[in-house]
C-alpha positions as CSV (number, residue, x, y, z in Angstrom):
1,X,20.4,13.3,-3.7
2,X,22.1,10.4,-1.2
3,X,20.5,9.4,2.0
4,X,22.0,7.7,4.3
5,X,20.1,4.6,5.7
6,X,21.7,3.1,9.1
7,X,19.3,0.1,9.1
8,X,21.0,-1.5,6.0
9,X,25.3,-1.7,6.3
10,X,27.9,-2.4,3.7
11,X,29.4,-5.3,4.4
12,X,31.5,-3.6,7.3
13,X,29.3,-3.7,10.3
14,X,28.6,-0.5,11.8
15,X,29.0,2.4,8.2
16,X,25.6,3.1,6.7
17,X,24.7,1.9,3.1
18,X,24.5,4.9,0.5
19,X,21.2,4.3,-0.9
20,X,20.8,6.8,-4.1
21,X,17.1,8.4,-4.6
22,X,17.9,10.3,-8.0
23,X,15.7,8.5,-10.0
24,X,12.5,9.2,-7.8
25,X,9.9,10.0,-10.1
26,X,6.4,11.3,-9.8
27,X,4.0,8.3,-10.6
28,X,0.9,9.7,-9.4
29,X,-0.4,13.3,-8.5
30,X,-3.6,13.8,-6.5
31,X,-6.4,16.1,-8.7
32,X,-7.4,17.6,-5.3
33,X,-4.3,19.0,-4.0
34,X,-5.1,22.8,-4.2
35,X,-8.5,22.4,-2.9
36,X,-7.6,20.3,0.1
37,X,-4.2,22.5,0.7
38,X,-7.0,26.0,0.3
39,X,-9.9,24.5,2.7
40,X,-7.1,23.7,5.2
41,X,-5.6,27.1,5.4
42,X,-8.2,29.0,5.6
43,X,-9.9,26.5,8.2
44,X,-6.6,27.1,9.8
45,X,-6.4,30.5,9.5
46,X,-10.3,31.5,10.6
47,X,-9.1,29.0,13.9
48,X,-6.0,31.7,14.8
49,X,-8.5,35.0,14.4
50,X,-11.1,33.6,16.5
51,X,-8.3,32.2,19.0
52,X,-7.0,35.7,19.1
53,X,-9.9,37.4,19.3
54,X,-11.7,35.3,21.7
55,X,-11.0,37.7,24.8
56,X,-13.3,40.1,23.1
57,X,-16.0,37.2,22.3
58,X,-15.7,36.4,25.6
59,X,-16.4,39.4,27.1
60,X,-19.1,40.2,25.0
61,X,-20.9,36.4,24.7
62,X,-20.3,35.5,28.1
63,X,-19.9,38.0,31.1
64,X,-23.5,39.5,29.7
65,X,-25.7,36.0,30.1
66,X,-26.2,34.4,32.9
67,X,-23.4,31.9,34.0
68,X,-24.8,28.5,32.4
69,X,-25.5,30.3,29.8
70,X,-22.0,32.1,29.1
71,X,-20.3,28.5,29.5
72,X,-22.4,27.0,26.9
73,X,-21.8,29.4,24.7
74,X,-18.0,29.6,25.5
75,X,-17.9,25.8,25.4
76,X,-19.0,25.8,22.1
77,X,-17.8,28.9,19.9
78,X,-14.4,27.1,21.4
79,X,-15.4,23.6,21.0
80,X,-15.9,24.7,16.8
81,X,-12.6,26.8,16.6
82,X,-10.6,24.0,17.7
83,X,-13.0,21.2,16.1
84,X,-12.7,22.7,12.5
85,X,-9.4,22.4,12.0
86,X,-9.1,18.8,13.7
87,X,-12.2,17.2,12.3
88,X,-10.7,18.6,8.2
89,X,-7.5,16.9,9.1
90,X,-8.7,13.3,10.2
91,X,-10.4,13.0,6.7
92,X,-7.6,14.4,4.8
93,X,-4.6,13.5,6.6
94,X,-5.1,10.1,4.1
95,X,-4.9,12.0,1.2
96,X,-2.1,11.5,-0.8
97,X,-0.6,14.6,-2.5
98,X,2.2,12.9,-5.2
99,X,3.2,9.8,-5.2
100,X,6.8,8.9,-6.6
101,X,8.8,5.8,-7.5
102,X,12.3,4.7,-7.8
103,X,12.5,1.8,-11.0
104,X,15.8,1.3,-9.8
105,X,16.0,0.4,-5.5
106,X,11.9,-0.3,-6.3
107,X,10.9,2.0,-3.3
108,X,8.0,4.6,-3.3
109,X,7.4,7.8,-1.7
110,X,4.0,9.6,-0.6
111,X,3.7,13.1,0.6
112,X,0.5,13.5,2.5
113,X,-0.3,17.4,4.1
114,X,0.1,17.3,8.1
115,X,-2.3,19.3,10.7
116,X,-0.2,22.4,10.0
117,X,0.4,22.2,6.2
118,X,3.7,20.5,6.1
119,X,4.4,18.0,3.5
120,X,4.9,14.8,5.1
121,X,7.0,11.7,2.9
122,X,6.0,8.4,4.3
123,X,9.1,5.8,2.2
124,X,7.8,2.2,1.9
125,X,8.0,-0.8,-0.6
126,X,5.4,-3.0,-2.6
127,X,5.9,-6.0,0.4
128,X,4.7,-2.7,2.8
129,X,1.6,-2.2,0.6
130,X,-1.9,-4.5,2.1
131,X,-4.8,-3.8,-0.1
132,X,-7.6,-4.2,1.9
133,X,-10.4,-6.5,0.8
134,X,-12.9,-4.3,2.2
135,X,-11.5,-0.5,2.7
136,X,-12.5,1.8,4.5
137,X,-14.6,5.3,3.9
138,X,-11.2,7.1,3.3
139,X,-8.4,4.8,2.3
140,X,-7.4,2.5,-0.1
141,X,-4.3,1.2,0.4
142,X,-2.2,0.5,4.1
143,X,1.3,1.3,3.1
144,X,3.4,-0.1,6.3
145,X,0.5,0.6,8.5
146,X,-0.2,4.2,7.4
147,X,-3.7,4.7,5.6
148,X,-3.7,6.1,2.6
149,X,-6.1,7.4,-0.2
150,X,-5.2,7.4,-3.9
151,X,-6.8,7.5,-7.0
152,X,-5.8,4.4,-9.2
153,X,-7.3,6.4,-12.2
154,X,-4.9,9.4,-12.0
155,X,-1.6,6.8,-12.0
156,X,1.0,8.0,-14.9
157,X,3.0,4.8,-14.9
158,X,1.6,1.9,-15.5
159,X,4.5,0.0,-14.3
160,X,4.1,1.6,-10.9
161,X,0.7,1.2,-10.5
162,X,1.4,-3.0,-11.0
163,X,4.2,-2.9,-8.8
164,X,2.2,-0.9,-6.2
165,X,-0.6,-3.3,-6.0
166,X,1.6,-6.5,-6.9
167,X,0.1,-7.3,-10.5
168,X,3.7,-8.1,-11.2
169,X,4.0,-10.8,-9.0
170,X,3.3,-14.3,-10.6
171,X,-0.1,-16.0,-9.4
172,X,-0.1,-19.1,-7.7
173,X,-2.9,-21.0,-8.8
174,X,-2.5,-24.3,-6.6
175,X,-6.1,-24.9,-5.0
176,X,-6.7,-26.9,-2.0
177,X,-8.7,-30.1,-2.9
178,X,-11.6,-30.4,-0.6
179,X,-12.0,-33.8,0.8
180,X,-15.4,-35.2,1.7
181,X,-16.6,-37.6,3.8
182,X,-19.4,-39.5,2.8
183,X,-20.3,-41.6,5.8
């Protein structure tokens, strides 16, 4: 497969640089895939049923109460058809399905699952990658400001998982000297 990428140029100004993504290779594969894919289409598909038959709810939940009573009850059989779906996808919209690598043009690839179950490929580099020092309850790395959650444990390449986290980079040791005034 051969992407084009208009950001980068050959050195003619103006034609886009072929960049080649053959050797993309699966590095990492999240051990929670088919649960998270199942909870999210059936949480999905319980929220269209109820949408669809909320005339008939309606009619019999609401126009039988009294009128505070029928919006409440509206307000919140609607409130969790809606919430459900929303609330599963802010904590696994992190989650990181497969992760691949390319040895040669050193770029990765994550597919993450969107609101609607659409495989989503977020492209970034090692420079891209910030490790926080203190993450949060759901991520563990920040790949070019994207949150992300992956499972060091479950890395097949080793090689990947330095280059990911920049354990290949040399370490520069040079400390400050602290200077101290003893007036």
């Amino acid at each position: 497969m051969v992407r084009l990428d208009s950001a980068t140029t050959n050195s003619r100004p103006g034609k886009p640089k072929l960049h080649s993504f053959n050797d993309l290779r699966p590095v990492y594969t999240g051990s929670l895939n088919t649960q998270v894919k199942s909870v999210k289409a059936f949480s999905l598909t319980s929220s269209v049923i109820a949408l669809a038959l909320q005339p008939l709810m309606f009619e019999k939940l609401v126009l039988n109460q009294p009128v505070l009573t029928g919006v409440f009850l509206g307000t919140g059989c609607l409130g969790f058809i809606l919430g459900t779906p929303l609330l599963l996808h802010y904590v696994t919209k992190r989650y990181v399905i497969e992760l691949r690598f390319s040895a040669q043009s050193r770029i990765f690839e994550a597919d993450t699952y969107s609101l609607l179950l659409r495989r989503q490929t977020l492209r970034f580099t090692a420079a891209d990658v910030n490790v926080p020092s203190v993450p949060g309850p759901i991520t563990s790395i920040v790949a070019s400001g994207k949150p992300l959650l992956i499972d060091f444990n479950l890395f097949t390449d080793a090689d990947a998982y330095e280059h990911l986290l920049g354990y290949d980079k040399p370490l520069n040791l040079q400390f400050n000297e602290i200077k101290s005034n003893s007036s």
